[in-house]
PDB file with one MODEL, atoms N, CA, C and O in Angstrom:
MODEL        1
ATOM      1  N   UNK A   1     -22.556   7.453   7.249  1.00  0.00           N
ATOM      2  CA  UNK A   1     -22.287   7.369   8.669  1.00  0.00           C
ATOM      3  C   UNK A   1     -23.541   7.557   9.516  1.00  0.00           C
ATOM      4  O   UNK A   1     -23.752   6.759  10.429  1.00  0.00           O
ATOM      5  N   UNK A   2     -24.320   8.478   9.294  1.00  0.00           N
ATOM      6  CA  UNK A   2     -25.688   8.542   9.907  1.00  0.00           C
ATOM      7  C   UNK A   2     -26.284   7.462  10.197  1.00  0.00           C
ATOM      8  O   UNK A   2     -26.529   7.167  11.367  1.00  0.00           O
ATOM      9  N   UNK A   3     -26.664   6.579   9.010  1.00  0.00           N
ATOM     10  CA  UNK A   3     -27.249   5.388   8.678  1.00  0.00           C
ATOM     11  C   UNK A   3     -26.621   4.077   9.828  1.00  0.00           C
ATOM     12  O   UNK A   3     -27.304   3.124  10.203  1.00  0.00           O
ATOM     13  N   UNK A   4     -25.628   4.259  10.106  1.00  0.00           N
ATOM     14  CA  UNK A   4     -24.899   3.229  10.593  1.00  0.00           C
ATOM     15  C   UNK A   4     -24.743   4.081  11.990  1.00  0.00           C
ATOM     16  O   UNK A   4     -24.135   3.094  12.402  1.00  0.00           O
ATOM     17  N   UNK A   5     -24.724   4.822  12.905  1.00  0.00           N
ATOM     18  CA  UNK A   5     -25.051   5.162  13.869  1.00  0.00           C
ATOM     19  C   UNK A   5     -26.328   4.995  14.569  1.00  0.00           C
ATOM     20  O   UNK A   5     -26.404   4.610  15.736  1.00  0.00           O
ATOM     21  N   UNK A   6     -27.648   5.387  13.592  1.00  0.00           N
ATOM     22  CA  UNK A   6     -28.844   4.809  13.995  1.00  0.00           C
ATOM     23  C   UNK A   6     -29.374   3.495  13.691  1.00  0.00           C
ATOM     24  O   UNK A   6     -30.549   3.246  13.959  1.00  0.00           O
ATOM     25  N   UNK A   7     -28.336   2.311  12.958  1.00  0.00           N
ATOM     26  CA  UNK A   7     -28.173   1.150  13.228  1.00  0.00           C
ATOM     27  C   UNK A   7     -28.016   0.756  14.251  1.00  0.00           C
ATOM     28  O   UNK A   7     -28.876   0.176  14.913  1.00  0.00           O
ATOM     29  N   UNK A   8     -26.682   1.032  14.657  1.00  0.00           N
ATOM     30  CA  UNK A   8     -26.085   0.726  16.417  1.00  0.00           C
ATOM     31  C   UNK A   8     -27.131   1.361  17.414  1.00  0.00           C
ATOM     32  O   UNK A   8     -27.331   0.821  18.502  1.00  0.00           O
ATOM     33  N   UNK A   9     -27.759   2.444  17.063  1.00  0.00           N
ATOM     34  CA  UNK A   9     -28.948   2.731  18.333  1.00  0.00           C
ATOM     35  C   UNK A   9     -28.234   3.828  19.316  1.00  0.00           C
ATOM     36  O   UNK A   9     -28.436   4.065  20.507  1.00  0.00           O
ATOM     37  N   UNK A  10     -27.267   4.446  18.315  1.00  0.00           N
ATOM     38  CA  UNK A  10     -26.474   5.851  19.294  1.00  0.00           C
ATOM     39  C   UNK A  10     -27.034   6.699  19.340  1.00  0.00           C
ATOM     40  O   UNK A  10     -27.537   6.951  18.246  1.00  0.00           O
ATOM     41  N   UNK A  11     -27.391   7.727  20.466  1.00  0.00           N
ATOM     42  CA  UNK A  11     -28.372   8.438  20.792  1.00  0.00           C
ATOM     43  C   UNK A  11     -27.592   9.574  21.487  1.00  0.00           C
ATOM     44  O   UNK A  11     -28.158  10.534  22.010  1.00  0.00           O
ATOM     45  N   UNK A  12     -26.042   9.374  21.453  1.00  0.00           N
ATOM     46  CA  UNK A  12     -25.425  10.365  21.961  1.00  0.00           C
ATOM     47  C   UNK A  12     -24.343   9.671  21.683  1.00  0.00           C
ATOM     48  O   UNK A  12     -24.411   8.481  21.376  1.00  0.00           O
ATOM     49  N   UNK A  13     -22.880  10.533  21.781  1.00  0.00           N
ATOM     50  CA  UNK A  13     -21.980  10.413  21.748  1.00  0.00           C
ATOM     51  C   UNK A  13     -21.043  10.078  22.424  1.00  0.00           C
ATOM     52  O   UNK A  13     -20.273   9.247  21.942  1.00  0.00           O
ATOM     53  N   UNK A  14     -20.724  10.753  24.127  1.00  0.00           N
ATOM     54  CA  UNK A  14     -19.944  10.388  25.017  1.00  0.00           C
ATOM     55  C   UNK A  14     -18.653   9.671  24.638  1.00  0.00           C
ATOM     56  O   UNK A  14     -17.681  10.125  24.035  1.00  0.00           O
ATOM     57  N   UNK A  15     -18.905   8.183  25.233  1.00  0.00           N
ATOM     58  CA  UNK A  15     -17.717   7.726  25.086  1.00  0.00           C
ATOM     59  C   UNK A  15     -18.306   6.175  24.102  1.00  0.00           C
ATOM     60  O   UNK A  15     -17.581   5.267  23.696  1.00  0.00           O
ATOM     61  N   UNK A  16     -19.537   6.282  23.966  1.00  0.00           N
ATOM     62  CA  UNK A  16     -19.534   5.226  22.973  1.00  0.00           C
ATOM     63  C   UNK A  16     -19.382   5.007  21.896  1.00  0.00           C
ATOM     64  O   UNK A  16     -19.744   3.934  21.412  1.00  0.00           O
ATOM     65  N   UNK A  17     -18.855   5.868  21.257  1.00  0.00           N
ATOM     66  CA  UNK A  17     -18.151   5.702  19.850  1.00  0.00           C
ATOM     67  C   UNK A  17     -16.627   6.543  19.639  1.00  0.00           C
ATOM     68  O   UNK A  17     -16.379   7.748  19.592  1.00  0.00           O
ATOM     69  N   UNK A  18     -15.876   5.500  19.551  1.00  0.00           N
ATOM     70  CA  UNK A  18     -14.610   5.832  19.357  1.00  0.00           C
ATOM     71  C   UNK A  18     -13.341   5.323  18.960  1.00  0.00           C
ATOM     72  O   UNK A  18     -12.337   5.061  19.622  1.00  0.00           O
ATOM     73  N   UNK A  19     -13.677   5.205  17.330  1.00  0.00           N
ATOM     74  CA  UNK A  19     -13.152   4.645  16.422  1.00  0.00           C
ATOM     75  C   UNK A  19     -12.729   5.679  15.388  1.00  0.00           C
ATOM     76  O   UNK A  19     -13.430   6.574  14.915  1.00  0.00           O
ATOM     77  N   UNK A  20     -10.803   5.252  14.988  1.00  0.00           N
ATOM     78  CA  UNK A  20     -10.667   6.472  13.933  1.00  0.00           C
ATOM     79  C   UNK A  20     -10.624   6.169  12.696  1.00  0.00           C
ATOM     80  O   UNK A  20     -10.504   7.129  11.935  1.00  0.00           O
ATOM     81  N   UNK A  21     -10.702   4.811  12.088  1.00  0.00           N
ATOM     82  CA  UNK A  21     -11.150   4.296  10.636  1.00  0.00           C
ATOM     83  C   UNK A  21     -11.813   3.010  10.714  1.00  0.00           C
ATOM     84  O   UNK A  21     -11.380   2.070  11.382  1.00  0.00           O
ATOM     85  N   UNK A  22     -12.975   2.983   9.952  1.00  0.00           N
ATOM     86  CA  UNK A  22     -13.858   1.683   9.942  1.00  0.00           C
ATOM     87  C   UNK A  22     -13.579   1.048   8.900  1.00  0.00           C
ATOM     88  O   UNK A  22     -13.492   1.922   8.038  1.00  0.00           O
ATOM     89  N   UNK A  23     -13.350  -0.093   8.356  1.00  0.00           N
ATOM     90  CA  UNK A  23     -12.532  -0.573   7.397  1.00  0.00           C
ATOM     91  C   UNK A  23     -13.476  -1.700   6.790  1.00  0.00           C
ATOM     92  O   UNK A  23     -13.267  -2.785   7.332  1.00  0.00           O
ATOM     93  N   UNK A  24     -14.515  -1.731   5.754  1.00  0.00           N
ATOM     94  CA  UNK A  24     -15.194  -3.048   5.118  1.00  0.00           C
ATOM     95  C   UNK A  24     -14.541  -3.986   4.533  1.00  0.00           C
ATOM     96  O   UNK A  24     -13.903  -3.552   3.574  1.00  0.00           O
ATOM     97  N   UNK A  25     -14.426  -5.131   4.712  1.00  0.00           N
ATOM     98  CA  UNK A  25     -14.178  -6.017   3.574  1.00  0.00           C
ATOM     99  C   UNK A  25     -15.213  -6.342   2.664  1.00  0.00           C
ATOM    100  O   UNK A  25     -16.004  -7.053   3.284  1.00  0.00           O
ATOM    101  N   UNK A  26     -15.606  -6.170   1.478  1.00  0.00           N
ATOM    102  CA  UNK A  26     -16.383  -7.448   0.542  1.00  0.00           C
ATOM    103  C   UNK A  26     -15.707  -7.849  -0.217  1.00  0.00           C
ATOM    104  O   UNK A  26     -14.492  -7.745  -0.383  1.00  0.00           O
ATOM    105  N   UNK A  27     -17.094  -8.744  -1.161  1.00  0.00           N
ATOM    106  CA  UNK A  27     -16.237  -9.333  -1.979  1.00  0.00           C
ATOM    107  C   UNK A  27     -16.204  -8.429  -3.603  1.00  0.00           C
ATOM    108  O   UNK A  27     -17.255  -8.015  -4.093  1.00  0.00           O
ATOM    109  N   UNK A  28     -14.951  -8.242  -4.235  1.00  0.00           N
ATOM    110  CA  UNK A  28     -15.071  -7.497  -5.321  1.00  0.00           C
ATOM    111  C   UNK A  28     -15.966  -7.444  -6.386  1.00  0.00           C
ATOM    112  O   UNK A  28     -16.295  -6.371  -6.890  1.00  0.00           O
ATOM    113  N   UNK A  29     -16.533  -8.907  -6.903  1.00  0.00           N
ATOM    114  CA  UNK A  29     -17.143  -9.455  -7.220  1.00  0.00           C
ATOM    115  C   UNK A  29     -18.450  -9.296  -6.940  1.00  0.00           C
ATOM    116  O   UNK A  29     -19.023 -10.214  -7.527  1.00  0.00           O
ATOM    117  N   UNK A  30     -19.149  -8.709  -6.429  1.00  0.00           N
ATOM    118  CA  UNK A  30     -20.114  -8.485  -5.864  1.00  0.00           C
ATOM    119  C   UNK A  30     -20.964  -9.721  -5.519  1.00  0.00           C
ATOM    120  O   UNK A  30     -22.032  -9.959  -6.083  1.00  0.00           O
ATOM    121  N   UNK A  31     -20.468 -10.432  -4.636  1.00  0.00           N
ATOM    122  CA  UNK A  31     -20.578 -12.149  -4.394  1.00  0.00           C
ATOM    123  C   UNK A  31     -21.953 -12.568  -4.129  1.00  0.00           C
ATOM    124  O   UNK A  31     -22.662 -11.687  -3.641  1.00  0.00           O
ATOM    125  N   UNK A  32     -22.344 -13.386  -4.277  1.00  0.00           N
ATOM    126  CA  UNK A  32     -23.654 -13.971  -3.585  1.00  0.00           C
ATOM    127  C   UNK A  32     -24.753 -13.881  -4.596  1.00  0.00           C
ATOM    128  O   UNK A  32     -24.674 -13.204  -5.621  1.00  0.00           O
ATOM    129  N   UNK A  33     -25.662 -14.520  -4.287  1.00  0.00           N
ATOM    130  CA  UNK A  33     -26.864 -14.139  -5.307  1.00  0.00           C
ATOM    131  C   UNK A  33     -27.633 -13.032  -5.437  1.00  0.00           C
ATOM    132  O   UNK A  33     -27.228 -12.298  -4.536  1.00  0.00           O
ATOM    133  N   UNK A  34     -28.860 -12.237  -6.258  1.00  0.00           N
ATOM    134  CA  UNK A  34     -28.969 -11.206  -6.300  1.00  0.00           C
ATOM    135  C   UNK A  34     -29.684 -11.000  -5.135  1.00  0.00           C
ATOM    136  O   UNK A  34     -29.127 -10.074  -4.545  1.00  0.00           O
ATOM    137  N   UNK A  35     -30.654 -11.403  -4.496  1.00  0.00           N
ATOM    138  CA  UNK A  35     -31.366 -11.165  -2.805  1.00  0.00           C
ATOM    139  C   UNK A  35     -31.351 -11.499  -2.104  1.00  0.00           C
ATOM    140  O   UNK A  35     -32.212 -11.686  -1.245  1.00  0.00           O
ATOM    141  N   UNK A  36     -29.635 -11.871  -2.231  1.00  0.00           N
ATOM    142  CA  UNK A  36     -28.879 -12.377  -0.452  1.00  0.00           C
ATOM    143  C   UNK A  36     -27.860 -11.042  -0.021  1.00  0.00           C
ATOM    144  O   UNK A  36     -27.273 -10.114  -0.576  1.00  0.00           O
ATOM    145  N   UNK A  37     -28.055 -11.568   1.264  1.00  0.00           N
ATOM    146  CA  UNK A  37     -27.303 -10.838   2.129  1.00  0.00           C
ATOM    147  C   UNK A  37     -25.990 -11.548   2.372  1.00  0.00           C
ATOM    148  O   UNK A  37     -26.158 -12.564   3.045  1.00  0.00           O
ATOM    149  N   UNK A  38     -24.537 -11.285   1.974  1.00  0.00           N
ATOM    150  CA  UNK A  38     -23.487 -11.904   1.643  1.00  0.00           C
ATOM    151  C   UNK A  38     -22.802 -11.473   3.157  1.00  0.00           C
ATOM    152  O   UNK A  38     -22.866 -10.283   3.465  1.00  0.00           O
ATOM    153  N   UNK A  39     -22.127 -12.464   4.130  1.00  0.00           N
ATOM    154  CA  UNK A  39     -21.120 -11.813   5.037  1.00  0.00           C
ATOM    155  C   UNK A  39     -20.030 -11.314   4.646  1.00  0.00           C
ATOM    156  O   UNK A  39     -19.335 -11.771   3.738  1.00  0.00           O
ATOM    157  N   UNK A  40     -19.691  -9.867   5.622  1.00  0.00           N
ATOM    158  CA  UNK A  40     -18.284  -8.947   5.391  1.00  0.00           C
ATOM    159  C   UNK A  40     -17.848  -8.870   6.481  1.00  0.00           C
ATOM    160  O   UNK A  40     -18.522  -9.072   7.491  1.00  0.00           O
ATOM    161  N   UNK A  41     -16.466  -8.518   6.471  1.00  0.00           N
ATOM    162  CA  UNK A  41     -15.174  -8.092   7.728  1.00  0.00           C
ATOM    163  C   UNK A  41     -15.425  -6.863   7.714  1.00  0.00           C
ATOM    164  O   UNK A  41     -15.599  -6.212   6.683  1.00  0.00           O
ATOM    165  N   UNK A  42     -15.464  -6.456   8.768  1.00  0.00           N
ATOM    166  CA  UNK A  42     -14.929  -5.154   9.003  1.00  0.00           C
ATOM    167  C   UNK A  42     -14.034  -4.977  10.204  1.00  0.00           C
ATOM    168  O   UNK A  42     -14.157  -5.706  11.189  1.00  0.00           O
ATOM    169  N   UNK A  43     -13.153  -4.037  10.135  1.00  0.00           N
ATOM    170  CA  UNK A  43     -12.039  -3.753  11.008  1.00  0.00           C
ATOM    171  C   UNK A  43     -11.891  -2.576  11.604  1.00  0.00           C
ATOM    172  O   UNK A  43     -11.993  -1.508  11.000  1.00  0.00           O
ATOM    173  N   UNK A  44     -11.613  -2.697  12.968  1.00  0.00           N
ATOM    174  CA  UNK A  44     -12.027  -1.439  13.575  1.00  0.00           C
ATOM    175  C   UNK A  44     -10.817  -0.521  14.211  1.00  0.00           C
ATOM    176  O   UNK A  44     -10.237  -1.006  15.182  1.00  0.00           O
ATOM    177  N   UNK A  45     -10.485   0.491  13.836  1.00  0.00           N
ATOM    178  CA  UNK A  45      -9.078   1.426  14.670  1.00  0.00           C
ATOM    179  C   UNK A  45      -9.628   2.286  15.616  1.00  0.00           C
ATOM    180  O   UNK A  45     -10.191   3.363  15.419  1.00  0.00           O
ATOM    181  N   UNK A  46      -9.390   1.655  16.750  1.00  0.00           N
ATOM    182  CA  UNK A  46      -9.546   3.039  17.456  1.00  0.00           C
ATOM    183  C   UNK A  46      -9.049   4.184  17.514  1.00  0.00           C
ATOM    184  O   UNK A  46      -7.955   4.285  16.959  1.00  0.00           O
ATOM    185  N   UNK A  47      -9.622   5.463  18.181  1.00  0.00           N
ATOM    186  CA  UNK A  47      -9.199   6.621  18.219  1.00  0.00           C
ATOM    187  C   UNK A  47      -9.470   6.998  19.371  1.00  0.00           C
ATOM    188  O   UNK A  47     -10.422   6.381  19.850  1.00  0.00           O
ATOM    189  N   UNK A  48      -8.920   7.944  20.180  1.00  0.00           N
ATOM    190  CA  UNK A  48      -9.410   8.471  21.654  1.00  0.00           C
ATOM    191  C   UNK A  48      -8.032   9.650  22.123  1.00  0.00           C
ATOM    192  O   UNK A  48      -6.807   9.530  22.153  1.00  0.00           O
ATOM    193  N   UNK A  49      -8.941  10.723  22.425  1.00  0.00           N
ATOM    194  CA  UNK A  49      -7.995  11.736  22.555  1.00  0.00           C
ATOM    195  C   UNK A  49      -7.184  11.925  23.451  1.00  0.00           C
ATOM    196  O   UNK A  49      -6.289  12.767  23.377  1.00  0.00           O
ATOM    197  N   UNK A  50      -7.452  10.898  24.774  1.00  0.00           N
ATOM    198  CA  UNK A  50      -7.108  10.441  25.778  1.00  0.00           C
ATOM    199  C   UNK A  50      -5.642  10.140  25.371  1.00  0.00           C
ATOM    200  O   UNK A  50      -4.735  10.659  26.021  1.00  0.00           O
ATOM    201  N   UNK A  51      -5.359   9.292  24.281  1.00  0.00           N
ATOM    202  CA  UNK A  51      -4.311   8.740  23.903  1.00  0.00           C
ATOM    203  C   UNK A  51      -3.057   9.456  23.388  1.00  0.00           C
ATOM    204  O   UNK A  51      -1.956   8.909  23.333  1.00  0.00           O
ATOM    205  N   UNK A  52      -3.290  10.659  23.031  1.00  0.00           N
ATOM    206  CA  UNK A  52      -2.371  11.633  22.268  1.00  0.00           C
ATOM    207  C   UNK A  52      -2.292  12.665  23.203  1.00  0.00           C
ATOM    208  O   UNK A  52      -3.180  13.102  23.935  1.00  0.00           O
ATOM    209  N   UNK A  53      -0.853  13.083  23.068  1.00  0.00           N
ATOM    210  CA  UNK A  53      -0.084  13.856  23.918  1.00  0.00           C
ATOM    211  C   UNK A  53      -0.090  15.079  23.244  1.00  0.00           C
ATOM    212  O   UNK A  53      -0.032  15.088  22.015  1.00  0.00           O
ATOM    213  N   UNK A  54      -0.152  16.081  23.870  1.00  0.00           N
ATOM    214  CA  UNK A  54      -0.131  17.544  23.568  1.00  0.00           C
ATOM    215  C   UNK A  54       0.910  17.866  24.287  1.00  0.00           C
ATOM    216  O   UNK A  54       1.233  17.566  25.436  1.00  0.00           O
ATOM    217  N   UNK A  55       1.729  18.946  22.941  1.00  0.00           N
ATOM    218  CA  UNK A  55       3.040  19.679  23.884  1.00  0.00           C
ATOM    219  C   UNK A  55       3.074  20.807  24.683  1.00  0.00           C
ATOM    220  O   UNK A  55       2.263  21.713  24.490  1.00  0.00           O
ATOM    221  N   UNK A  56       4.150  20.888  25.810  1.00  0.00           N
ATOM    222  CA  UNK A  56       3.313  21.655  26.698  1.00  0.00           C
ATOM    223  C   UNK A  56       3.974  22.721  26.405  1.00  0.00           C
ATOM    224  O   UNK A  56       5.010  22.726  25.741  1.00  0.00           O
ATOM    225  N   UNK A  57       3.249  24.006  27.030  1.00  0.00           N
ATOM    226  CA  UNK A  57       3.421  25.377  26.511  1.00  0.00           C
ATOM    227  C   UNK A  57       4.954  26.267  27.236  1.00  0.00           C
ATOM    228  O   UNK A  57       5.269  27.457  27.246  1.00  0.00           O
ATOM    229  N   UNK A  58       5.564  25.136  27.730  1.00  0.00           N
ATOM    230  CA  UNK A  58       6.525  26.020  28.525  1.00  0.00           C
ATOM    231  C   UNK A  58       7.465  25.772  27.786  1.00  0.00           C
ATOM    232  O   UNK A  58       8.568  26.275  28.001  1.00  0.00           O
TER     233      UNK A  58
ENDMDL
END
């Protein structure tokens, strides 16, 4: 996860990251030739706390 945060160039947290499972596709096969770079899916769920309800105390 580190690695892929200072990919994207995140330098803080706020509100720019907010996703609750990152999901790869490849291929099983480990596809492509040996010193290519093969395209993958990935799928993104958000998460945000905004969204979930807390019960109230009364």
């Amino acid at each position: 996860m580190p690695q892929l945060l200072n990919y994207l160039r995140v330098d803080s947290l706020g509100e720019s990251i907010d996703w609750g499972t990152l999901v790869v596709y490849t291929c099983a096969e480990s596809c492509g030739d040996e010193n290519e770079y093969v395209e993958e899916f990935i799928w993104k769920q958000d998460f945000s706390t905004s969204s979930i309800e807390f019960p109230s105390s009364s």
